[in-house]
C-alpha positions in Angstrom: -27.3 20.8 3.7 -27.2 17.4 4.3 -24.5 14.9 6.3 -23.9 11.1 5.7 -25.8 8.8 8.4 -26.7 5.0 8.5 -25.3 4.9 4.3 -27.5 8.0 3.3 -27.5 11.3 3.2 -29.6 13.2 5.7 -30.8 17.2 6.3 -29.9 18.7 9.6 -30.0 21.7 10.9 -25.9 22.8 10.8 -23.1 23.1 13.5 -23.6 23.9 17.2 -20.9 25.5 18.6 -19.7 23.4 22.1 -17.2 25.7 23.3 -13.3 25.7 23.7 -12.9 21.8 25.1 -9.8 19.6 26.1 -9.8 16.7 23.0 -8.6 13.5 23.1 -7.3 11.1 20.0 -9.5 8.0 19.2 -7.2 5.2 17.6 -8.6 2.1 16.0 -6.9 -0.2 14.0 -8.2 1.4 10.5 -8.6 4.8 11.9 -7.9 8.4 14.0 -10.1 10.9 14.6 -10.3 13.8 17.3 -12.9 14.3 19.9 -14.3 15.1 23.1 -14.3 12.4 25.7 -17.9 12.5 26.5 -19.1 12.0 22.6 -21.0 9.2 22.1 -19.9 6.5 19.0 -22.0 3.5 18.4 -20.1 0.2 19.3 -20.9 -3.1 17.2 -21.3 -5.0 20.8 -22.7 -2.5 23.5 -24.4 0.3 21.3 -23.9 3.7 22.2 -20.8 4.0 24.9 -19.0 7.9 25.5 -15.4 7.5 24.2 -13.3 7.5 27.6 -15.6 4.6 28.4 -14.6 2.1 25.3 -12.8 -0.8 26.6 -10.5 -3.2 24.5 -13.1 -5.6 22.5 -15.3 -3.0 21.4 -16.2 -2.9 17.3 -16.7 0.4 16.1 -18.8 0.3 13.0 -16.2 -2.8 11.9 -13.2 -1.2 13.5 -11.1 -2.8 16.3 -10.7 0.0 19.4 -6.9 0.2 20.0 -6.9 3.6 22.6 -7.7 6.9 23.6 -5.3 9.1 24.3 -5.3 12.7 25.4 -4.0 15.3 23.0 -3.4 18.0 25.6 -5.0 20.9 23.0 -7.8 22.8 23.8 -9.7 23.0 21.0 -13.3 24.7 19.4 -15.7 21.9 19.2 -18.9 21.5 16.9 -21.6 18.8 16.5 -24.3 18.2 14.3 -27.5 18.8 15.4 -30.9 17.8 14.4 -30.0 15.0 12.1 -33.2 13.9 10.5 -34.7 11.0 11.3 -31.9 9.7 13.6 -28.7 11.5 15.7 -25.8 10.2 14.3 -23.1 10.8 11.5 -20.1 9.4 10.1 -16.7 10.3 10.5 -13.4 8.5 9.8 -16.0 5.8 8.5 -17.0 5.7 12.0 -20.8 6.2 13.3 -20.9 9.4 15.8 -23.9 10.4 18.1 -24.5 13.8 17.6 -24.0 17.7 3.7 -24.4 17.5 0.4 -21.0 18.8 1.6 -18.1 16.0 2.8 -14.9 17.7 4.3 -12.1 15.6 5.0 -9.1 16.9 6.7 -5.4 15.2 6.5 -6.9 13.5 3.7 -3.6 11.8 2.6 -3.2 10.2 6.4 -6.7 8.5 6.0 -6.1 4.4 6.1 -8.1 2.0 3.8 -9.2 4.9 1.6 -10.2 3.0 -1.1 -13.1 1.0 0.9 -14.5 4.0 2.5 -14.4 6.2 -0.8 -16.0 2.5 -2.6 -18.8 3.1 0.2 -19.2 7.2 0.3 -18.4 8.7 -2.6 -20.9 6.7 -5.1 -23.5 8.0 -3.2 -22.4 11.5 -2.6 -21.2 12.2 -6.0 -25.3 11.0 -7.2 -26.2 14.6 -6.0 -26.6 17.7 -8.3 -25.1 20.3 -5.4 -23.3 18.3 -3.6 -19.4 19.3 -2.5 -16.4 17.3 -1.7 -13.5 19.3 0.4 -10.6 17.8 0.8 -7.4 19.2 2.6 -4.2 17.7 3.5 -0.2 18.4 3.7 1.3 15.3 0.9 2.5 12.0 2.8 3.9 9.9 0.0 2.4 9.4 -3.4 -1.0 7.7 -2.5 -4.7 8.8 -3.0 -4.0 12.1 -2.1 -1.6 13.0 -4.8 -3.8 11.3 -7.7 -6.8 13.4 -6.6 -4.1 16.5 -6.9 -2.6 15.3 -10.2 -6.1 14.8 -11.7 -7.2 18.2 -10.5 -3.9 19.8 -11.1 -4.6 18.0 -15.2 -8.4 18.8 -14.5 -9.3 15.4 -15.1 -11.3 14.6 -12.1 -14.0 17.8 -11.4 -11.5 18.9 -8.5 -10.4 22.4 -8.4 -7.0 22.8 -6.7 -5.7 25.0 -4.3 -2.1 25.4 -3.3 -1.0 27.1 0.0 2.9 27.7 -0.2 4.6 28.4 3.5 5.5 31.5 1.9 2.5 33.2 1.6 1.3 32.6 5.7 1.9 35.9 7.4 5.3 35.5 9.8 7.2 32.2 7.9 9.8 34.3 6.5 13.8 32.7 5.8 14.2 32.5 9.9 11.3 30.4 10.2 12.4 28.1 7.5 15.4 27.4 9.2 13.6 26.9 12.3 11.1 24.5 11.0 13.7 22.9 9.2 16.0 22.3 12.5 13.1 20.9 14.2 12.7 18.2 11.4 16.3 17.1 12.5 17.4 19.1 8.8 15.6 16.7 7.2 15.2 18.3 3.9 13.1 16.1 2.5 10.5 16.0 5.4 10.6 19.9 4.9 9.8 19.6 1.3 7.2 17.1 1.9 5.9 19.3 4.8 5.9 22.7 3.8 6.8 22.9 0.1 3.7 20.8 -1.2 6.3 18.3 -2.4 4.6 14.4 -3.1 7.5 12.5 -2.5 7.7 8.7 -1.7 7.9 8.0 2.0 11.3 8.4 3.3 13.5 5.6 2.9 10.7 3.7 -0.1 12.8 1.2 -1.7 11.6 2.0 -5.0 12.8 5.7 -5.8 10.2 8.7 -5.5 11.1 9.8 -8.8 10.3 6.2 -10.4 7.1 6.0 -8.2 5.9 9.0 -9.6 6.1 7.4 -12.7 4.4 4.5 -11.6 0.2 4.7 -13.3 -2.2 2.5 -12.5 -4.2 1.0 -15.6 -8.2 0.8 -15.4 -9.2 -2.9 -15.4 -10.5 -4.8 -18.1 -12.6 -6.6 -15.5 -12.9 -6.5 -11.7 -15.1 -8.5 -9.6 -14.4 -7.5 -5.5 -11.3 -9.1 -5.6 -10.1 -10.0 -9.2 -8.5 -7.1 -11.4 -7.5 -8.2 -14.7 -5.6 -6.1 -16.7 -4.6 -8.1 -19.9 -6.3 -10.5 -21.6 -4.2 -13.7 -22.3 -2.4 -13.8 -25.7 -2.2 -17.1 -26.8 1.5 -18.4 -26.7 2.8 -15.7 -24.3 4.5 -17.3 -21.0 3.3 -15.7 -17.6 4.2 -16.6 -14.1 2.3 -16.3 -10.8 3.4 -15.2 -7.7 1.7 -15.9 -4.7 1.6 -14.8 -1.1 -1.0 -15.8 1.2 -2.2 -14.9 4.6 -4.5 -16.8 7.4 -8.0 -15.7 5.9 -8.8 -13.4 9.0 -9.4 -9.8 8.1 -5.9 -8.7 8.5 -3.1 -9.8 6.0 -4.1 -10.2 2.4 -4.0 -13.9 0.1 -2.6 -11.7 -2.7 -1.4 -12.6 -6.2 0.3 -11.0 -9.8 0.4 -12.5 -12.8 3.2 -11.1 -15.0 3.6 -11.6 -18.4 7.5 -12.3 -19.2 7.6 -13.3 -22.9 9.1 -10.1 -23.7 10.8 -7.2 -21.1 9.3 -5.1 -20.2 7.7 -7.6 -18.1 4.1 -7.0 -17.3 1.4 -7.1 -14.0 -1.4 -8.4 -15.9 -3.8 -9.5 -13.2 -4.0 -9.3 -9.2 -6.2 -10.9 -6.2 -6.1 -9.6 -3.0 -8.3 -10.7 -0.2 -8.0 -11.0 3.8 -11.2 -13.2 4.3 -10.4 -16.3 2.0 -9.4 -19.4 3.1 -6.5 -21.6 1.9 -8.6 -23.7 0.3 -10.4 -21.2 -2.0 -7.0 -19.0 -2.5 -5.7 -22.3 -4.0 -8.7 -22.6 -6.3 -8.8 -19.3 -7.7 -5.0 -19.6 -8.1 -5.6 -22.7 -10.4 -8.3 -21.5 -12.5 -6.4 -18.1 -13.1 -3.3 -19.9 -13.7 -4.6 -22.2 -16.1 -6.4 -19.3 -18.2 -3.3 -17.8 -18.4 -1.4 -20.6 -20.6 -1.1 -22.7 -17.5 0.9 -20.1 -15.7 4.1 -21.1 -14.0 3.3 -20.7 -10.2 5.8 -19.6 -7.1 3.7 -20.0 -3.9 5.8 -18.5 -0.7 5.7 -21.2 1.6 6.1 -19.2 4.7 2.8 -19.9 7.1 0.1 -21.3 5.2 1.5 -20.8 1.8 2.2 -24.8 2.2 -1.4 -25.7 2.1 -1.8 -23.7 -1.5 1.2 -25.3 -2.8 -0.2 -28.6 -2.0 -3.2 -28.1 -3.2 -2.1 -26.9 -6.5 0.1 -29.7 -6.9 -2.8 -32.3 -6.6 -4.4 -30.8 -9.3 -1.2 -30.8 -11.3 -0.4 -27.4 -11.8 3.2 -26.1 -13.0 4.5 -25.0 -9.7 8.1 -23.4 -9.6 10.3 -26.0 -6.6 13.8 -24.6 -5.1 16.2 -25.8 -3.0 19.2 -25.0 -1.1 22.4 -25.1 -3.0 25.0 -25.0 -0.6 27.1 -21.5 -0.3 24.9 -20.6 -3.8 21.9 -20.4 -1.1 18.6 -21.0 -2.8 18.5 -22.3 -6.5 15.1 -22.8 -8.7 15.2 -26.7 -8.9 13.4 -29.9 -11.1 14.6 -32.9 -8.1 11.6 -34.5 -6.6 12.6 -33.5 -3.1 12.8 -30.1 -4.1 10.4 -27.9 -2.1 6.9 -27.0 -4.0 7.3 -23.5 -3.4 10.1 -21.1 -2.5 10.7 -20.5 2.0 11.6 -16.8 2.1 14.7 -15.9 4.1 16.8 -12.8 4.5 19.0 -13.7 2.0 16.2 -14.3 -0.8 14.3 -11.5 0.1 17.4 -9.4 -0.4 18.1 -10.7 -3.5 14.3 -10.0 -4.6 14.2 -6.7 -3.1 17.5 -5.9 -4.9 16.0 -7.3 -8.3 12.1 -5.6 -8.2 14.5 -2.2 -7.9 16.5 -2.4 -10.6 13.2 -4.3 -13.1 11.4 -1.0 -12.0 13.4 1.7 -12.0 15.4 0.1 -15.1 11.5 0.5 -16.6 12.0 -3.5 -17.2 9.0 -4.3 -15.4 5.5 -2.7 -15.5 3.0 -2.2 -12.7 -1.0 -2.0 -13.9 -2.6 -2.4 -10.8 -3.6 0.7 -8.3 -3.1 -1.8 -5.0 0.5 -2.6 -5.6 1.3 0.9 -6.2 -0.1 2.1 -3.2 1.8 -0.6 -1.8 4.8 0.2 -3.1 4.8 3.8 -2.0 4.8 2.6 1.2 7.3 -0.1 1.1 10.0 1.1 2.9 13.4 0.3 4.8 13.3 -1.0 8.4 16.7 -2.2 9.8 18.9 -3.9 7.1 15.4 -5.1 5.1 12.1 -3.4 4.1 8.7 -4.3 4.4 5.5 -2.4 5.0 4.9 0.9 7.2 2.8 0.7 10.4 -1.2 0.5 9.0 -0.1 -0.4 5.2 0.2 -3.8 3.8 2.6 -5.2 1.4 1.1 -8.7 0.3 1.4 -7.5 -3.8 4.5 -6.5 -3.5 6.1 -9.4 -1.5 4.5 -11.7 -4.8 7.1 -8.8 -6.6 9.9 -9.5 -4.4 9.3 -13.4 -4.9 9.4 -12.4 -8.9 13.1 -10.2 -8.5 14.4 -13.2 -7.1 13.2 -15.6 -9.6 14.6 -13.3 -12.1 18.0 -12.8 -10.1 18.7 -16.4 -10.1 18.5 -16.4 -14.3 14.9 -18.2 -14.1 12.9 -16.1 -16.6 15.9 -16.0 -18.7 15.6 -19.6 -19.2 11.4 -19.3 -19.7 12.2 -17.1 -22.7 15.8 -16.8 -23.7 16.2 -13.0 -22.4 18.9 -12.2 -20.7 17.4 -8.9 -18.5 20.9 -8.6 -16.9 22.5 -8.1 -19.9 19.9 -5.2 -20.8 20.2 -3.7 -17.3 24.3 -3.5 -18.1 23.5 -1.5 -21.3 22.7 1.8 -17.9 26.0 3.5 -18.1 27.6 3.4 -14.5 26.5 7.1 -14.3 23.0 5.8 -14.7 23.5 3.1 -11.9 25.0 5.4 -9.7 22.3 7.6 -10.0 19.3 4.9 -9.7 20.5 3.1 -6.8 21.5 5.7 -3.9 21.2 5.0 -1.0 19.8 1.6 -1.9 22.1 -1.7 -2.0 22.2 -5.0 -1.0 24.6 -8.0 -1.5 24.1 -11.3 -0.5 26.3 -13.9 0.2 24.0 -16.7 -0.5 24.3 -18.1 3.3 20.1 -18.5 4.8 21.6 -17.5 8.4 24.2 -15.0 7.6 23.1 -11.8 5.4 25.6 -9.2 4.5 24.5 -6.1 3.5 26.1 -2.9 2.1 24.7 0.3 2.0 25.7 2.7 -0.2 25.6 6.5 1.1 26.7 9.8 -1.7 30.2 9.4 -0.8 31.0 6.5 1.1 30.3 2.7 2.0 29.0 1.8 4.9 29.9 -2.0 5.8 27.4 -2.9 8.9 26.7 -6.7 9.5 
C-alpha cells in the first residue's frame, strides 16, 4: 500500500486510529478539507505550522489560507503512519504531516480538478495495482459526471456504483417529504441530491438538458495553454474573442476562435492563462489570429483589455470597433473614433447572454473545448445578470457572450451573408417556449438603464 508524498508514491504502514475528535474545516482559496486542529500542514513561508495556528499570508503548497472554521462534529480520525522516507501526504492537493490506492470523497465539489488530476493521476495510473475510489453526490455536470458517463459507457476503466435513497434502511415516502421540505421543496436540489440526478447548477443560463449535450472534443494540439481544435481551412472566416485579466494567478487572459463561414458556428481554438501579461496575451492573440485567415478580433476593453487592443492595432490587425448609437445602444462601427474594442455594459452583456442561449440551445453554435464547458455549467444567474459561481471562472465564456452580442447586432450576418435569426425563427413557438423558461432578457439599448423580463411557467414578471 502506498500514499502520494513530495510527487511520488510512497509505502507506509496503514491508518492509525486517533479517536473520536472535534474537527474543524480548513478553507483556502482552491480548496476544503477536514481536520483536527492540531494536524500539522506544511506552509510555503514558515514550514510546518498546526492548523489553528495558520495566520492570513500563509501558502499552503501554492494555496492562499482563507480560514478555519469549526465544524461542531465529532468525528473518527485517522493518520498515516510510517510514511517512508519522510511524514507527510497529500490531500486536497495539500501537503499533510502525518496507496497505490487514492480515495477522494465529494469528488464533484473538488476546485481546479483538472490541475491536480494533470499532477496525480499520470503517476498513479503508471502502477499495475494501483486503485482510484472516487465518491460523491452530482453537483452540476463537471468532472464528476464525465467520470460517471464514461464508466456508466465503460469507456474509462471505472466501474460504477449507484446508491439510490431508496435502498438506505429508514428513507421511506415520509422521509422524502421531509428531506424535500428542508430543501425549501426544491425539487431539483432533491433530484440532484438524493436521486443521482447530474443536472446543471440551479439557475445555469444555458439549459441542463442542452449542457448535457454539450462534448468536449480532444485536441488536435495543446501546448499548457493552447488547445486547437480545427485546423484552418483556407477561405473560411473566423472571429476572435477576447477577454483578458491582470496576469496575476487569479482571473484568466482567455480566448475562442470560432469559425462562422457556415452555422453551426464553431469553437475551434482556446487560450486560457492567469500568469501572462498584456503584452504576451496580445502577441499570442496576433499570431493565432493571423493563422486563422487574419481572424476578425473583439478585445473586451474592460480593465486591461485596452492595452491588447492597442497593441494589436499597431501591428495592424482586423480588430472589430463599436460605438454608441444613441437609444440603439452599442452598434459594431468603421468611423475612426470608434472604440478598438467593445466596453461591456449591462445592456450588451444582456444582449450577448440572450444570444450565446438561443446559438446553443438552437444547436447553432458548437462548443469543442472541455474549459468552456465546465465553465458553462457553472455560469449561472445572480441578480438580473449571470456570471460565474463562487470558486469557478467564466473568462471563455464571457469571449462567448462578447460573440452573442456581435451576432445579435447582425455582425456575422454581414461576415457571411447568413441570417442565423431567420434560422432560429424556423423553432416553432412551442419550441421557444420550451427552450427559454425561465430565461429572458430584453434590452432597451440604454448603457445606464437595463430592463429585464423574466419569464416564469405561467406568468411575467416585470422587475426593474
Amino acid at each position: 500500500m502506498k500514499i502520494l508524498s513530495e510527487n511520488k508514491f510512497r509505502d507506509f504502514d496503514g491508518f492509525e486510529y486517533m479517536g473520536d475528535k472535534e474537527t474543524y474545516i480548513l478553507e483556502t482559496n482552491k480548496t476544503t478539507l477536514r481536520c483536527t486542529n492540531d494536524h500539522e500542514f506544511l506552509t510555503d513561508n514558515r514550514g510546518w505550522v498546526e492548523a489553528q495556528n495558520l495566520v492570513t499570508g500563509d501558502i499552503l503548497s501554492g494555496n492562499d489560507f482563507i480560514s478555519f472554521k469549526k465544524t461542531n462534529v465529532i468525528e473518527d480520525v485517522y493518520d498515516a503512519i510510517n510514511v517512508d522516507e519522510t511524514s507527510s501526504f497529500y490531500a486536497e492537493g495539500l501537503t499533510a504531516h502525518n496507496c497505490f490506492l487514492l480515495y477522494i470523497d465529494e469528488h464533484a465539489f473538488v476546485e481546479n480538478w483538472d490541475e491536480f488530476s494533470a499532477s496525480v493521476l499520470p503517476t498513479l495510473s503508471s502502477g499495475e495495482t494501483t486503485k482510484m475510489i472516487f465518491t460523491s453526490t452530482p453537483h452540476g455536470l463537471n468532472h464528476f459526471y464525465y467520470y460517471v458517463e464514461g464508466a456508466r459507457q465503460k469507456k474509462n476503466g471505472f466501474a460504477l456504483i449507484e446508491v439510490d435513497w431508496r435502498e438506505v434502511p429508514g428513507r421511506d415516502e415520509a422521509w422524502r417529504l421531509r428531506a424535500l421540505s428542508e430543501l425549501n421543496n426544491n425539487q431539483l436540489k432533491f433530484d440532484q441530491e438524493y436521486d443521482l440526478e447530474f443536472i446543471g447548477s440551479s439557475g445555469t443560463l444555458i439549459s441542463g438538458a442542452a449542457l448535457k449535450l454539450l462534448n468536449p472534443m480532444k485536441e488536435l494540439y495543446v501546448d499548457e495553454h493552447l488547445f486547437k481544435y480545427k485546423e484552418r481551412v483556407q477561405g473560411d472566416i473566423y472571429v476572435m474573442v477576447v477577454d483578458t485579466s491582470r496576469g496575476k494567478a487569479l482571473d484568466y487572459s482567455a480566448f475562442s476562435v470560432i469559425n462562422v463561414t457556415k452555422t453551426p458556428y464553431e469553437q475551434v481554438c482556446t487560450y486560457r492563462n492567469n500568469t501572462v501579461t498584456p503584452s504576451d496575451y496580445a502577441v499570442t492573440c496576433s499570431t493565432i489570429a493571423e493563422y486563422y485567415n487574419d481572424a476578425q478580433i473583439l478585445v473586451e476593453l474592460n480593465d486591461l483589455g485596452s492595452q491588447v487592443a492597442d497593441l494589436l492595432f499597431d501591428v495592424e490587425r482586423q480588430l472589430i470597433s463599436t460605438a454608441n448609437n444613441g437609444r440603439n445602444g452599442k452598434q459594431v462601427s468603421y468611423s475612426t473614433k470608434s472604440e478598438k474594442g467593445l466596453t461591456i455594459s449591462a445592456g450588451t452583456k444582456a444582449s450577448g447572454c440572450a444570444m450565446l442561449k438561443l446559438l446553443i440551445e438552437g444547436n447553432k453554435l458548437i462548443i469543442n473545448d472541455r474549459f468552456t464547458i465546465a465553465e458553462l455549467n457553472k455560469f449561472s444567474q445572480k441578480g438580473n445578470t449571470y456570471q460565474a459561481e463562487v470558486g469557478a471562472h467564466d473568462d471563455l465564456v464571457m469571449g462567448l457572450v462578447h460573440f452573442g452580442w456581435l451576432s445579435s447586432v447582425g455582425f456575422i450576418d454581414q461576415l457571411n451573408d447568413l441570417d442565423i435569426m431567420a434560422a432560429l425563427r424556423e423553432k416553432t413557438e412551442e419550441d421557444h417556449m420550451n427552450d427559454l423558461l425561465p430565461f429572458g432578457i430584453i434590452s432597451n439599448g440604454l448603457e445606464d438603464f437595463d430592463e429585464v423580463i423574466e419569464l416564469h411557467e405561467d406568468e411575467w414578471l416585470h422587475a426593474f
